[in-house]
mmCIF file of the N, C-alpha and C atoms, coordinates in Angstrom:
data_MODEL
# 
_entry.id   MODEL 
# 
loop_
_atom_site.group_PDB 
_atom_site.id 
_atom_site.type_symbol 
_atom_site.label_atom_id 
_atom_site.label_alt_id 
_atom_site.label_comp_id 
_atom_site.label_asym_id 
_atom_site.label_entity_id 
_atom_site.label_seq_id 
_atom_site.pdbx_PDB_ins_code 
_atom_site.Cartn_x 
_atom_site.Cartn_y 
_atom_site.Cartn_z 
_atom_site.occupancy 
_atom_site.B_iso_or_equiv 
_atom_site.pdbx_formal_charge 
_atom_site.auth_seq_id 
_atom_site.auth_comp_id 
_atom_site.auth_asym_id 
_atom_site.auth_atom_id 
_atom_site.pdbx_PDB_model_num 
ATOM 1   N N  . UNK A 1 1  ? 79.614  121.499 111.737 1.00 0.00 ? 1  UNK A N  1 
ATOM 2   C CA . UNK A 1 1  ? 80.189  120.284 112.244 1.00 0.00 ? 1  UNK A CA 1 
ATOM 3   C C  . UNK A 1 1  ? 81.496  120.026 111.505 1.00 0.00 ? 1  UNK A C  1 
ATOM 4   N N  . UNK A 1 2  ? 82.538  119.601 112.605 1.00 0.00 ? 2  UNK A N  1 
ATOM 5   C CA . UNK A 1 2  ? 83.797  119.528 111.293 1.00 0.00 ? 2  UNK A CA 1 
ATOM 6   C C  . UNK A 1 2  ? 84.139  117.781 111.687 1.00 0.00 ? 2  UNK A C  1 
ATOM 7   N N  . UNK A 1 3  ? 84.706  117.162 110.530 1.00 0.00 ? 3  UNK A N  1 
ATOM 8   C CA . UNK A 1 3  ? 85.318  116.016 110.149 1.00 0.00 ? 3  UNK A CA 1 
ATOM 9   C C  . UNK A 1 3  ? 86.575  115.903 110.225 1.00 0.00 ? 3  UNK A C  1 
ATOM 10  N N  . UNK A 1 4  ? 87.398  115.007 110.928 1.00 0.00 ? 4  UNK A N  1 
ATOM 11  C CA . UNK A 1 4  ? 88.548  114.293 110.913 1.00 0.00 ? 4  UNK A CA 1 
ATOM 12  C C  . UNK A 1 4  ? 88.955  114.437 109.749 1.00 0.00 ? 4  UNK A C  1 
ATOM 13  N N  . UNK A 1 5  ? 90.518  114.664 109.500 1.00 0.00 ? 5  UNK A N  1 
ATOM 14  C CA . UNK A 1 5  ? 90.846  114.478 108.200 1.00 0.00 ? 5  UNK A CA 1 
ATOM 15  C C  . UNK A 1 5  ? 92.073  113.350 108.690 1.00 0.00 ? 5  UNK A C  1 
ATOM 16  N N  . UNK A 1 6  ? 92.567  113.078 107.846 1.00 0.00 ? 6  UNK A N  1 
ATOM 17  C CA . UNK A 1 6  ? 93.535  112.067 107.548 1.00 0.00 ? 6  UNK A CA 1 
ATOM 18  C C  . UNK A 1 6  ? 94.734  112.183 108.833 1.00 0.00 ? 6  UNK A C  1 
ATOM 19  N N  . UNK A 1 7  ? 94.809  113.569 108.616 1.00 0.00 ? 7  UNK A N  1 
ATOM 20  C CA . UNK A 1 7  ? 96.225  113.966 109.205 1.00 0.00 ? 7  UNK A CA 1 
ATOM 21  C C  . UNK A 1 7  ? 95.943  113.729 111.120 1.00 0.00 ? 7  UNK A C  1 
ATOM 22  N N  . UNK A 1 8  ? 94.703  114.328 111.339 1.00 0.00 ? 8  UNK A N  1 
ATOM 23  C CA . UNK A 1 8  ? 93.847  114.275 112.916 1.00 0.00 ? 8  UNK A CA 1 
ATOM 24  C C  . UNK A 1 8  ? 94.048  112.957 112.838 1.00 0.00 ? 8  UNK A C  1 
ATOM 25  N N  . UNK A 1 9  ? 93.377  112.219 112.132 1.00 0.00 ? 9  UNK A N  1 
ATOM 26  C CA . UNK A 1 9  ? 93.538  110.699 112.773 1.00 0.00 ? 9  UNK A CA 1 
ATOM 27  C C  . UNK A 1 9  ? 94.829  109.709 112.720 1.00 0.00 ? 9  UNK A C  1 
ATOM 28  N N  . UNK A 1 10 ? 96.200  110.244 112.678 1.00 0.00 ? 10 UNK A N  1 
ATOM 29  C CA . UNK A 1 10 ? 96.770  109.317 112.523 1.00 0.00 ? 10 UNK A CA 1 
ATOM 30  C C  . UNK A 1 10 ? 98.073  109.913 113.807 1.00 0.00 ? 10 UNK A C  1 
ATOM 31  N N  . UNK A 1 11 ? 97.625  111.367 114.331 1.00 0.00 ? 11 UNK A N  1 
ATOM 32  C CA . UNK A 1 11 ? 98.760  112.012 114.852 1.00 0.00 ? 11 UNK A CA 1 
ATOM 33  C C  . UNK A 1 11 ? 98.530  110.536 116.474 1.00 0.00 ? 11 UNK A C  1 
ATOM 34  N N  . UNK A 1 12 ? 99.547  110.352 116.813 1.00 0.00 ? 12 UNK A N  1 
ATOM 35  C CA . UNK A 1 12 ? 98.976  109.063 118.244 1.00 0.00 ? 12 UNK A CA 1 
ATOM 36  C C  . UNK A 1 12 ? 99.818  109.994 119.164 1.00 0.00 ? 12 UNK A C  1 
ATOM 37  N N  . UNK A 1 13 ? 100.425 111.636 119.099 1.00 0.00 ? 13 UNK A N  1 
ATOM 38  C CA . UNK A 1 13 ? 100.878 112.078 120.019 1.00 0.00 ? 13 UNK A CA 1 
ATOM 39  C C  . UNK A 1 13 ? 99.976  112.714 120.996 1.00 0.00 ? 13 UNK A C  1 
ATOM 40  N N  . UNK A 1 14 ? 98.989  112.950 120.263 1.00 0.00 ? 14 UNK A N  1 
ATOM 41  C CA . UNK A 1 14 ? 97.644  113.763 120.697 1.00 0.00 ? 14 UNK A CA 1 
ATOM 42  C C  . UNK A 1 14 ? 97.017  112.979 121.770 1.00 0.00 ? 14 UNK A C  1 
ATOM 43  N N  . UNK A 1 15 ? 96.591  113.909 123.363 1.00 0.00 ? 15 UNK A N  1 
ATOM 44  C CA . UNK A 1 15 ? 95.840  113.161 124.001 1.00 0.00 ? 15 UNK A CA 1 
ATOM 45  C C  . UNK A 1 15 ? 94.484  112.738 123.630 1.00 0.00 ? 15 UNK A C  1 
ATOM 46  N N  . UNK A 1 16 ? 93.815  111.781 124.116 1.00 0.00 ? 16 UNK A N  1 
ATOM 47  C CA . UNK A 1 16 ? 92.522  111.030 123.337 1.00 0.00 ? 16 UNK A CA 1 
ATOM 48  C C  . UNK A 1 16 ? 91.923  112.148 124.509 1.00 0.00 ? 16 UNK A C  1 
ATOM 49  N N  . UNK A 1 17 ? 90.872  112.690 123.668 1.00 0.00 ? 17 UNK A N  1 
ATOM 50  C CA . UNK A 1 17 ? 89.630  112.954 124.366 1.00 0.00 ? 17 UNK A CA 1 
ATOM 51  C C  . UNK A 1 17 ? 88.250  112.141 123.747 1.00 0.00 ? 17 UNK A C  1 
ATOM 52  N N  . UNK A 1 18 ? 86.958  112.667 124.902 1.00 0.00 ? 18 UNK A N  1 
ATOM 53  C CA . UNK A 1 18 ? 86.188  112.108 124.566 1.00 0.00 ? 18 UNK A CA 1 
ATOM 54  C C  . UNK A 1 18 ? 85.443  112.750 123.019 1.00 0.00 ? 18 UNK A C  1 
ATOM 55  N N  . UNK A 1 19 ? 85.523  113.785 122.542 1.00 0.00 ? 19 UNK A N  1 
ATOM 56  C CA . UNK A 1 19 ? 85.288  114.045 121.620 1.00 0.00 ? 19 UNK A CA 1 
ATOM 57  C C  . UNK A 1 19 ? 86.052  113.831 120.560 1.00 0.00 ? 19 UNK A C  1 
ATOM 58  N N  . UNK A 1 20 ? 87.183  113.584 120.747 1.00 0.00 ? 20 UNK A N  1 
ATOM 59  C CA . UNK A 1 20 ? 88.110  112.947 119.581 1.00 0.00 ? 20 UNK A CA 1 
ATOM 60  C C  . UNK A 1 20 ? 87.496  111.679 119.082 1.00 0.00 ? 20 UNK A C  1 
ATOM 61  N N  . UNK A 1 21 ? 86.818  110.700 119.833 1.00 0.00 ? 21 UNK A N  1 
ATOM 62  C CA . UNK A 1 21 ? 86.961  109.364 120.091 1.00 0.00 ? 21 UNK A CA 1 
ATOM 63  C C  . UNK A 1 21 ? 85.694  109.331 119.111 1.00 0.00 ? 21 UNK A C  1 
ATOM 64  N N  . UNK A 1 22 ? 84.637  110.060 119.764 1.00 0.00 ? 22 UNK A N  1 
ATOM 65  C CA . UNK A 1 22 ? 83.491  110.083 119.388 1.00 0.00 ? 22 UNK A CA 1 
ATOM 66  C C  . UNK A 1 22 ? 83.554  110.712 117.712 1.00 0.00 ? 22 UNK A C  1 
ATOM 67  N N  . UNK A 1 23 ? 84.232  111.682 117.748 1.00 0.00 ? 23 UNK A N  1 
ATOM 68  C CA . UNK A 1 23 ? 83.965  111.539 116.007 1.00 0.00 ? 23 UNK A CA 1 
ATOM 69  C C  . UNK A 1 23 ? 84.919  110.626 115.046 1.00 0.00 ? 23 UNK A C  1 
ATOM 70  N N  . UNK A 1 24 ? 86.057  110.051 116.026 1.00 0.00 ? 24 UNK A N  1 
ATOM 71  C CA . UNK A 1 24 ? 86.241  109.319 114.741 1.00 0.00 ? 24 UNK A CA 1 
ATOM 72  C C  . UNK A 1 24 ? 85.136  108.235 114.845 1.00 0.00 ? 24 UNK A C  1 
ATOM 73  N N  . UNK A 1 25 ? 84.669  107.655 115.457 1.00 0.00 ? 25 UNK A N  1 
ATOM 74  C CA . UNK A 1 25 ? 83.416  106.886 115.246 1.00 0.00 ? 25 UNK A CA 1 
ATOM 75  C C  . UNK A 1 25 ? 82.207  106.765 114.674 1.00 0.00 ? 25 UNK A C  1 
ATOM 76  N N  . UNK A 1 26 ? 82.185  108.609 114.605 1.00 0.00 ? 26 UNK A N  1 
ATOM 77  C CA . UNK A 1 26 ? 80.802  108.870 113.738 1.00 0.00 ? 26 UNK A CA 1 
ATOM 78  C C  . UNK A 1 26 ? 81.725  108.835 111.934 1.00 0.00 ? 26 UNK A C  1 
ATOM 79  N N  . UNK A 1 27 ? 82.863  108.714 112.284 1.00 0.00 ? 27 UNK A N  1 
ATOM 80  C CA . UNK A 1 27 ? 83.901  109.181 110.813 1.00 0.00 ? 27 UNK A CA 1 
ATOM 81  C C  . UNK A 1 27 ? 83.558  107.504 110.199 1.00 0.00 ? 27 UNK A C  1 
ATOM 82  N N  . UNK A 1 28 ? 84.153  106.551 110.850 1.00 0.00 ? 28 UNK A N  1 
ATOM 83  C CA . UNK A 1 28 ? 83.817  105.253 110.748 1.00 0.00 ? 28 UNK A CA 1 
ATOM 84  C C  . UNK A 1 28 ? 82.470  104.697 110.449 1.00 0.00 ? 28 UNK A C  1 
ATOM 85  N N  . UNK A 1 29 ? 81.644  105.470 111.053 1.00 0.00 ? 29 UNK A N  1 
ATOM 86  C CA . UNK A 1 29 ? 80.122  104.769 110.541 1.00 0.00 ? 29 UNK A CA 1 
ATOM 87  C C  . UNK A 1 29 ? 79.565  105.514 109.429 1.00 0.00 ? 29 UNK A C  1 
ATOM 88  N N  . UNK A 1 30 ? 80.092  106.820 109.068 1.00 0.00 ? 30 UNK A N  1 
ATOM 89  C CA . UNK A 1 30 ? 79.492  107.085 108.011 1.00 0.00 ? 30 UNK A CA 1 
ATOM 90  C C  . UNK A 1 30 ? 80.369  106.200 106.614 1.00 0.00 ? 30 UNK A C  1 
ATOM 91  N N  . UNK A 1 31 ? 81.998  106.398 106.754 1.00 0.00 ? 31 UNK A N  1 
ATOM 92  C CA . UNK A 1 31 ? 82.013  105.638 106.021 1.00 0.00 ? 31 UNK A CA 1 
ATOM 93  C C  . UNK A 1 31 ? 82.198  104.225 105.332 1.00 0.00 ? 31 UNK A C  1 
ATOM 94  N N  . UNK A 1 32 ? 81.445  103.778 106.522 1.00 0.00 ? 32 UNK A N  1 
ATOM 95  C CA . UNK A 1 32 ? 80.506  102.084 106.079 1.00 0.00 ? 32 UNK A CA 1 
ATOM 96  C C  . UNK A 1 32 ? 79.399  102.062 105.544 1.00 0.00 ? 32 UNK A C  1 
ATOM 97  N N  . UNK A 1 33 ? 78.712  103.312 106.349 1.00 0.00 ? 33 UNK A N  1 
ATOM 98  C CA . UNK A 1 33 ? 77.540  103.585 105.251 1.00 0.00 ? 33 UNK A CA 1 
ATOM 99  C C  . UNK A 1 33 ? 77.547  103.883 104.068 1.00 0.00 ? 33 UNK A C  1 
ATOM 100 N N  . UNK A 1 34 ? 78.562  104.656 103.562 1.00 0.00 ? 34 UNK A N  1 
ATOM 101 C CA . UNK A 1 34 ? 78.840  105.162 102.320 1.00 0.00 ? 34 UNK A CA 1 
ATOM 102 C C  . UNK A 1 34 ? 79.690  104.055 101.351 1.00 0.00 ? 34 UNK A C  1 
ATOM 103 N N  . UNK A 1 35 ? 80.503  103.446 101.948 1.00 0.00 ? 35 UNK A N  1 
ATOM 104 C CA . UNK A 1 35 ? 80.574  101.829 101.135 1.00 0.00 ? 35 UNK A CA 1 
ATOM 105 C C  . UNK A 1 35 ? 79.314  100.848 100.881 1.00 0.00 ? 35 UNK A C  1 
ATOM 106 N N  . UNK A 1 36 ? 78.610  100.798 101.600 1.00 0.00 ? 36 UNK A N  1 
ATOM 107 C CA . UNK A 1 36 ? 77.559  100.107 101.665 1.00 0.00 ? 36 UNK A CA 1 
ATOM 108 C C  . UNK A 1 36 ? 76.846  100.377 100.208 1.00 0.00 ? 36 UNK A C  1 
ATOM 109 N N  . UNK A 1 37 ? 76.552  101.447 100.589 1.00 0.00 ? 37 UNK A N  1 
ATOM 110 C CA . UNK A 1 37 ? 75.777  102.382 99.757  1.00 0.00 ? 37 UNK A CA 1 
ATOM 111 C C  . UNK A 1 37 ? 76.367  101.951 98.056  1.00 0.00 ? 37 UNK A C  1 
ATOM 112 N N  . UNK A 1 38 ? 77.955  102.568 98.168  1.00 0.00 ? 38 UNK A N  1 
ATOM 113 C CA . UNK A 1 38 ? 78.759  102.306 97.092  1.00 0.00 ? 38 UNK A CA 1 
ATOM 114 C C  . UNK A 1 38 ? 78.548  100.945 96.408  1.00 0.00 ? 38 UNK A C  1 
ATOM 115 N N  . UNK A 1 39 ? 78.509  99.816  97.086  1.00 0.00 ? 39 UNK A N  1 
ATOM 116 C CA . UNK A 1 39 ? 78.231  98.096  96.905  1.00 0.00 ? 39 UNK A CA 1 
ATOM 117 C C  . UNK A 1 39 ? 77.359  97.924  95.699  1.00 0.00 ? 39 UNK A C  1 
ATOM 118 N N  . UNK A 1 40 ? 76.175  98.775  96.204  1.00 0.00 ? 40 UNK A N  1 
ATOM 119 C CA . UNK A 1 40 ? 74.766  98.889  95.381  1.00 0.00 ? 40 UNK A CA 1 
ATOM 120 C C  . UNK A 1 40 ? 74.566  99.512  94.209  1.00 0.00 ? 40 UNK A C  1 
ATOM 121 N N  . UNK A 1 41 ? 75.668  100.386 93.673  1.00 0.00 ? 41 UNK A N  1 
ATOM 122 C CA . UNK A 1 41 ? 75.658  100.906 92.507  1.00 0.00 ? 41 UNK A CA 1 
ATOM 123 C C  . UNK A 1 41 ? 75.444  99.894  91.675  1.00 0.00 ? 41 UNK A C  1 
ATOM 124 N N  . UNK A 1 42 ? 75.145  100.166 90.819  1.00 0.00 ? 42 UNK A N  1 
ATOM 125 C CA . UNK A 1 42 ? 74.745  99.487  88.977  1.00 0.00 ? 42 UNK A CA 1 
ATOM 126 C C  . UNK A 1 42 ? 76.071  100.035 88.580  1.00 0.00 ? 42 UNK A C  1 
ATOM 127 N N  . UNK A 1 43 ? 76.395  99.344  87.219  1.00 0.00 ? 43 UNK A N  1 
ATOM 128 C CA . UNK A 1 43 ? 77.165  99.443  86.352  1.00 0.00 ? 43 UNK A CA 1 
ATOM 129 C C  . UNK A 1 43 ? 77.339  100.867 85.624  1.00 0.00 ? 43 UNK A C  1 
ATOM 130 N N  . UNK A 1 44 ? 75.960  101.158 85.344  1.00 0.00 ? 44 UNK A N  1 
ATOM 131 C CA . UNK A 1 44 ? 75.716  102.153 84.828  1.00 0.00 ? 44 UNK A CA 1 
ATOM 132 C C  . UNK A 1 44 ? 76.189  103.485 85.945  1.00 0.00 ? 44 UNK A C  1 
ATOM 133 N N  . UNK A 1 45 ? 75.379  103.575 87.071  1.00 0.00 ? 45 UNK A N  1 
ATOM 134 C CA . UNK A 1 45 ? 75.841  104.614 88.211  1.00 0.00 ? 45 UNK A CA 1 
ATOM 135 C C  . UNK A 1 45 ? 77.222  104.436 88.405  1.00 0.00 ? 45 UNK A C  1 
ATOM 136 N N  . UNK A 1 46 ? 77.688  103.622 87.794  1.00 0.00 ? 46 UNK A N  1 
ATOM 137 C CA . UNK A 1 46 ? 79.479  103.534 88.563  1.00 0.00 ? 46 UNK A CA 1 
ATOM 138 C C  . UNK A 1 46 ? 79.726  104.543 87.154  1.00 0.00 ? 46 UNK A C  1 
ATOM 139 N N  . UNK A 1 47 ? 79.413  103.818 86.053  1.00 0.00 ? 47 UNK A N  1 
ATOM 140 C CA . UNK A 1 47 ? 80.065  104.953 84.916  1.00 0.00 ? 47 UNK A CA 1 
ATOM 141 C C  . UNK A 1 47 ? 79.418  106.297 84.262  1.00 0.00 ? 47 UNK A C  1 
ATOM 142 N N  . UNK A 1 48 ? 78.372  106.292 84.672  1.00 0.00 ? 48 UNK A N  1 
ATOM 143 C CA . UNK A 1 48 ? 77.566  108.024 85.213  1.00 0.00 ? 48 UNK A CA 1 
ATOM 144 C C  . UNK A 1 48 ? 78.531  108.384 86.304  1.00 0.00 ? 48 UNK A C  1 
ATOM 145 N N  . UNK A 1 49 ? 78.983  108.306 87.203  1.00 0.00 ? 49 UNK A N  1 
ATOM 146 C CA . UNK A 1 49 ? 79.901  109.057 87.830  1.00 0.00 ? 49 UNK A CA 1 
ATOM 147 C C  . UNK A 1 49 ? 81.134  109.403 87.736  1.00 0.00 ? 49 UNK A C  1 
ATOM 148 N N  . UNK A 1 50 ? 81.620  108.651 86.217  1.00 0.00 ? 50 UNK A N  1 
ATOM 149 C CA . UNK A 1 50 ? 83.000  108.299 85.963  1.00 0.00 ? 50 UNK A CA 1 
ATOM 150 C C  . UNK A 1 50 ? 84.028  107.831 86.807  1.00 0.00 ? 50 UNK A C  1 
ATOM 151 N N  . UNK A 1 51 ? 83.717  106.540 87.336  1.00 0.00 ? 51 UNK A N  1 
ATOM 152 C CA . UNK A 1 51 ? 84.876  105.662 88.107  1.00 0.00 ? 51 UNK A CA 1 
ATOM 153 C C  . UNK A 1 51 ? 84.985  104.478 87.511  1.00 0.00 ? 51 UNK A C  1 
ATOM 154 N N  . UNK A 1 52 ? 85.357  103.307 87.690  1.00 0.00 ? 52 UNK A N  1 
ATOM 155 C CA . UNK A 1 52 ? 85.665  102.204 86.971  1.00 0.00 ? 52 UNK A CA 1 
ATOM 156 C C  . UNK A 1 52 ? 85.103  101.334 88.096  1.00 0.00 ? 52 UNK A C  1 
ATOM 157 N N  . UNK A 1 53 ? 84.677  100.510 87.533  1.00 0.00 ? 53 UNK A N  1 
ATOM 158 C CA . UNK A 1 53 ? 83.844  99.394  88.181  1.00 0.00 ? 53 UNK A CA 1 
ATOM 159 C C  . UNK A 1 53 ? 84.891  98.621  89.179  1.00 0.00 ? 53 UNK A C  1 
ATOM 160 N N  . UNK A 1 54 ? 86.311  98.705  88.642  1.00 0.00 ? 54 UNK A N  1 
ATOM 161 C CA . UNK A 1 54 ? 87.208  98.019  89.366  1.00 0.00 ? 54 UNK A CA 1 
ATOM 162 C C  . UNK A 1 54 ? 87.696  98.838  90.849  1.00 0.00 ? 54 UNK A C  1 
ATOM 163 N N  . UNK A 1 55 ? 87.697  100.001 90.843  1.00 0.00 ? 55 UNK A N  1 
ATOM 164 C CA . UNK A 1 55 ? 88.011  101.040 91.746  1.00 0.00 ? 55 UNK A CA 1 
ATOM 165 C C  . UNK A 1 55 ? 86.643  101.478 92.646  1.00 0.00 ? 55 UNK A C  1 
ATOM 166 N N  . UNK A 1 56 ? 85.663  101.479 92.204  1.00 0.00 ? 56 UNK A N  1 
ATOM 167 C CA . UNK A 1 56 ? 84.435  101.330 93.173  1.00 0.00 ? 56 UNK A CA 1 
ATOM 168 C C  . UNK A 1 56 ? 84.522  100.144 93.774  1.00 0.00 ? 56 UNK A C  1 
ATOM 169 N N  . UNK A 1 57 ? 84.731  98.825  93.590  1.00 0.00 ? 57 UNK A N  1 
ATOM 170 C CA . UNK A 1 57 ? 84.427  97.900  93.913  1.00 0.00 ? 57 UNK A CA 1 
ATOM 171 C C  . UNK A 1 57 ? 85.944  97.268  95.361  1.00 0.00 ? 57 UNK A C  1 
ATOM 172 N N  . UNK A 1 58 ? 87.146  98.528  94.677  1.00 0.00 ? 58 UNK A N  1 
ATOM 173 C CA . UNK A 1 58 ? 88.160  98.363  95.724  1.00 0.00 ? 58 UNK A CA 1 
ATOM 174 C C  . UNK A 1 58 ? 87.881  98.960  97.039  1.00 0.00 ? 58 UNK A C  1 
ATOM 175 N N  . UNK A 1 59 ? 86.717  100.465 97.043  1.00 0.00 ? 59 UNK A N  1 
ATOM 176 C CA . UNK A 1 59 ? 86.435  100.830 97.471  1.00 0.00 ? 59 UNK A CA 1 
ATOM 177 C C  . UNK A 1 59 ? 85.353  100.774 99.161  1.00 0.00 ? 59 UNK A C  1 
ATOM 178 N N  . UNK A 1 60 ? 84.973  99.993  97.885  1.00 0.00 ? 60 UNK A N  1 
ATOM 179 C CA . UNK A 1 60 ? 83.623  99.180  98.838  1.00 0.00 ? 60 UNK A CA 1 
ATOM 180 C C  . UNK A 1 60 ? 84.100  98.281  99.683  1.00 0.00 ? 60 UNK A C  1 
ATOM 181 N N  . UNK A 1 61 ? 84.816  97.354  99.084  1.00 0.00 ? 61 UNK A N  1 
ATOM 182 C CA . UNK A 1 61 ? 85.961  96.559  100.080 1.00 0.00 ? 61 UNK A CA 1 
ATOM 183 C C  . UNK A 1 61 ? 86.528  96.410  101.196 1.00 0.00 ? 61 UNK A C  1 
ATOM 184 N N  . UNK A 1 62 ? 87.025  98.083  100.729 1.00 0.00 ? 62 UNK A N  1 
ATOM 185 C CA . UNK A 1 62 ? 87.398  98.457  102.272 1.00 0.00 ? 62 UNK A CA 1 
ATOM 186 C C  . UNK A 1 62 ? 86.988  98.317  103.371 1.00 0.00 ? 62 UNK A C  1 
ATOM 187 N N  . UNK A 1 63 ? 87.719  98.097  104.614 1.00 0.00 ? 63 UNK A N  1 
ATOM 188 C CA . UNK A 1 63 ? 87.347  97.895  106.153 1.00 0.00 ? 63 UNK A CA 1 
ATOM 189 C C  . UNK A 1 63 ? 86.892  99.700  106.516 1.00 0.00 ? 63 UNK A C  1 
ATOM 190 N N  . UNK A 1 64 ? 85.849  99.697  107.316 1.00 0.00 ? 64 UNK A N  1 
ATOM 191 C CA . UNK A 1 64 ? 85.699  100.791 107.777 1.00 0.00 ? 64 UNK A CA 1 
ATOM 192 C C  . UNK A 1 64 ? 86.323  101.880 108.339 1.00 0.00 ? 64 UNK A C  1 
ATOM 193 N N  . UNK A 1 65 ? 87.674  101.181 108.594 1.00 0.00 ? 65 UNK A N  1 
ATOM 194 C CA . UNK A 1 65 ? 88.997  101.929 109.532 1.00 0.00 ? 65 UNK A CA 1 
ATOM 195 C C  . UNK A 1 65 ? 89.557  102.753 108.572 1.00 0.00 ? 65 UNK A C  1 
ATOM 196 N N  . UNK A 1 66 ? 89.603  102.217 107.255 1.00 0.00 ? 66 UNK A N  1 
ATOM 197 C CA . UNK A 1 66 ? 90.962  102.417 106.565 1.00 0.00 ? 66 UNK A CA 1 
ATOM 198 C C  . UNK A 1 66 ? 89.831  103.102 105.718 1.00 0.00 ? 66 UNK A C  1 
ATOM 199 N N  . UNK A 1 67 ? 90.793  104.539 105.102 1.00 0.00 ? 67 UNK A N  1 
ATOM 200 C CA . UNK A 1 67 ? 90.915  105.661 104.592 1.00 0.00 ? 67 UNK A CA 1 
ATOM 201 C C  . UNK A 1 67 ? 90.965  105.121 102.823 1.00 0.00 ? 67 UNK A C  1 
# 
């Protein structure tokens, strides 16, 4: 299965197909899920992974659209 990268989703010269559409959508729901997810870390899991509590938490923030 391949994933949208940055560059796929921003070209607007490209005709929309229905499979374009459809994965950026599955691109979008995973990563809400994966903020979500992110929200729930502990203090500790943020710095077991080495990130900063301030940068996870910008993270999580984020709107589902935005990269």
């Amino acid at each position: 299965m391949s994933t949208c990268t940055h560059e796929s989703m921003t070209n607007y010269h490209a005709p929309l197909s229905l499979g374009a559409i459809a994965e950026t959508l599955h691109v979008w729901r995973e990563r809400a899920k994966q903020r979500r997810e992110l929200a729930q870390w502990s203090e500790r899991d943020i710095h077991d992974a080495g990130f900063s509590v301030n940068d996870v938490m910008a993270e999580a923030g984020k709107p589902f659209w935005q990269a």
